[in-house]
N, C-alpha and C positions, 0 to 999 in steps of 0.2 A: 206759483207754479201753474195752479188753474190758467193766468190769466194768459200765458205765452201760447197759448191755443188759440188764441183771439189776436195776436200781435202778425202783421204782415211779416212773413218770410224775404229780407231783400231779394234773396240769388230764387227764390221763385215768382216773384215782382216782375226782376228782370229778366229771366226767361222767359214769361207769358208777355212780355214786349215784344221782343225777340222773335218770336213764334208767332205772333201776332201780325206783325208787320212782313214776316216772310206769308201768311196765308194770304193777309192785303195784296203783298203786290202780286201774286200767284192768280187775284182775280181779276185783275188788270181787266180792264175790255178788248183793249188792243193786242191780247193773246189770241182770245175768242175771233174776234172780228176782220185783223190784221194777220196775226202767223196761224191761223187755222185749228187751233185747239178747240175741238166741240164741245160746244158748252151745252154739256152731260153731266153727270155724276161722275161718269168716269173718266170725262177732259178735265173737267177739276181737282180730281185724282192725282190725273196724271201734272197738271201745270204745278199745282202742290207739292208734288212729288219732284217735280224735277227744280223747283225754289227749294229744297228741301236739301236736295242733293248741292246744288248750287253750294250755298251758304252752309253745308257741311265739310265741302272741301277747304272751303276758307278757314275754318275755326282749325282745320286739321293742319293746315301750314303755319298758326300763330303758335306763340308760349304758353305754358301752364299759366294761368287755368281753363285755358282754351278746350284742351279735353275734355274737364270737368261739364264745361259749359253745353260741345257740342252732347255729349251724354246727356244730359236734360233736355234739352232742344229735341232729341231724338224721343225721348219719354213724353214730351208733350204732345210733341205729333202723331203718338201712337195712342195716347189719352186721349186726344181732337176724335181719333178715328172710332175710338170704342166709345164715343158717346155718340158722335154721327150713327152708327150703327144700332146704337140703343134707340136714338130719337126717331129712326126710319122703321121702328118697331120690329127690329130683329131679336128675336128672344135671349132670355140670359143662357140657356145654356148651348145655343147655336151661334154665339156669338164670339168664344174662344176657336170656334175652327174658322170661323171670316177674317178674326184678325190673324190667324198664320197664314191666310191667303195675302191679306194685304200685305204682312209684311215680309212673304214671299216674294210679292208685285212688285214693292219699295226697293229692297236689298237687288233685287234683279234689276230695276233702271240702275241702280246707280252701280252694279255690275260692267251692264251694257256703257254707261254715258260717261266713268272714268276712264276707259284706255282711249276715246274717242278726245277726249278734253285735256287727259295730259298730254298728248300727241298734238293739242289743237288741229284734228283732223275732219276739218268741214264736213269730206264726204261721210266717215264711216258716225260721227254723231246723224248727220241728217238722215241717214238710212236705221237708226235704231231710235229715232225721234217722232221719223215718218210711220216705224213699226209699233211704236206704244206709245205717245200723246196724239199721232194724228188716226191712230188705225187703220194707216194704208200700205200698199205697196211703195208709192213715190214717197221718197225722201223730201224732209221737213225744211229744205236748205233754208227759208227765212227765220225760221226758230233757229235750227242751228248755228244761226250768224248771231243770232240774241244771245242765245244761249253760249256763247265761244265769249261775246264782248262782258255778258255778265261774271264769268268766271274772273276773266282778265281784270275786270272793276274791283272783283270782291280781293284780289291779290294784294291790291294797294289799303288797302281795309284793318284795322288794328284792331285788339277784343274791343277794347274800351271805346270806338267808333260803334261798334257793331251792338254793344250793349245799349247804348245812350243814344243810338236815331236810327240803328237797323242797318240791315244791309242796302244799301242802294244799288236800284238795278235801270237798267238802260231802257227807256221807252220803246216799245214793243213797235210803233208805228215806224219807227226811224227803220226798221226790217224789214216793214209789209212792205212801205216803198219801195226798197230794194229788188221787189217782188222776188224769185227764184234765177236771177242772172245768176 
């Protein structure tokens, strides 16, 4: 009995893969450097945030245990965030009213960046892309061309793809190029 306290958890193995691999490519360089996400605390945030939402709608169009999975996936990333928040020395008990802020922040992108993305609607993602990963007035249109082709990637995508080597997402420079035509 003792010893299953010490025995790896598969389905939490492979969610911390999982989660793992979506904060990897969230740090891309070529977000920072290429589509203009400022590499802040809070461009990291937000590029996290929107790999996050990204590969949450995917799991949401697959079969059970797809739910299952995207439910952990969600628990992890809000785990990610109450320890970031711990190690930046935010105290314990200022620390439950930060995480309803971020998951205020969280649930409201991916508000904003679903009706844009079921629509595949260039403009209005780039203008709510522009408004919380880039913090401007001008619309994100090279992100939102990233962010329209990763969605479309993540469609073609099965759990058990997504388990076993993660979500694959589209080189961020192939968008800078594009610059904002």
């Amino acid at each position: 009995m003792i010893f299953s306290l010490f025995r790896k958890d598969p389905r939490r193995v492979a969610i911390a893969g999982l989660y793992a691999r979506i904060a990897d490519a969230s740090r891309n360089p070529g977000l920072y450097a290429g589509l203009g996400i400022p590499d802040t605390l809070e461009g990291r945030f937000e590029s996290l945030s929107l790999h996050m939402v990204l590969s949450l709608r995917a799991l949401r169009e697959l079969p059970a245990p797809a739910d299952d999975v995207a439910k952990d996936l969600t628990d992890a990333f809000f785990r990610d965030m109450d320890a970031s928040l711990r190690e930046m020395g935010v105290g314990d008990t200022v620390v439950p009213k930060r995480m309803k802020k971020v998951a205020a922040s969280f649930y409201g992108r991916a508000h904003a960046y679903d009706p844009a993305l079921n629509a595949a609607d260039e403009a209005a993602l780039a203008e709510a892309l522009g408004r919380n990963a880039l913090g401007a007035d001008a619309p994100a249109i090279a992100l939102a061309r990233y962010a329209l082709a990763a969605d479309k990637g993540l469609k073609a995508v099965t759990l058990d793809m997504l388990l076993e080597s993660g979500p694959v997402f589209p080189a961020p420079e192939a968008f800078a190029e594009e610059g904002n035509r």
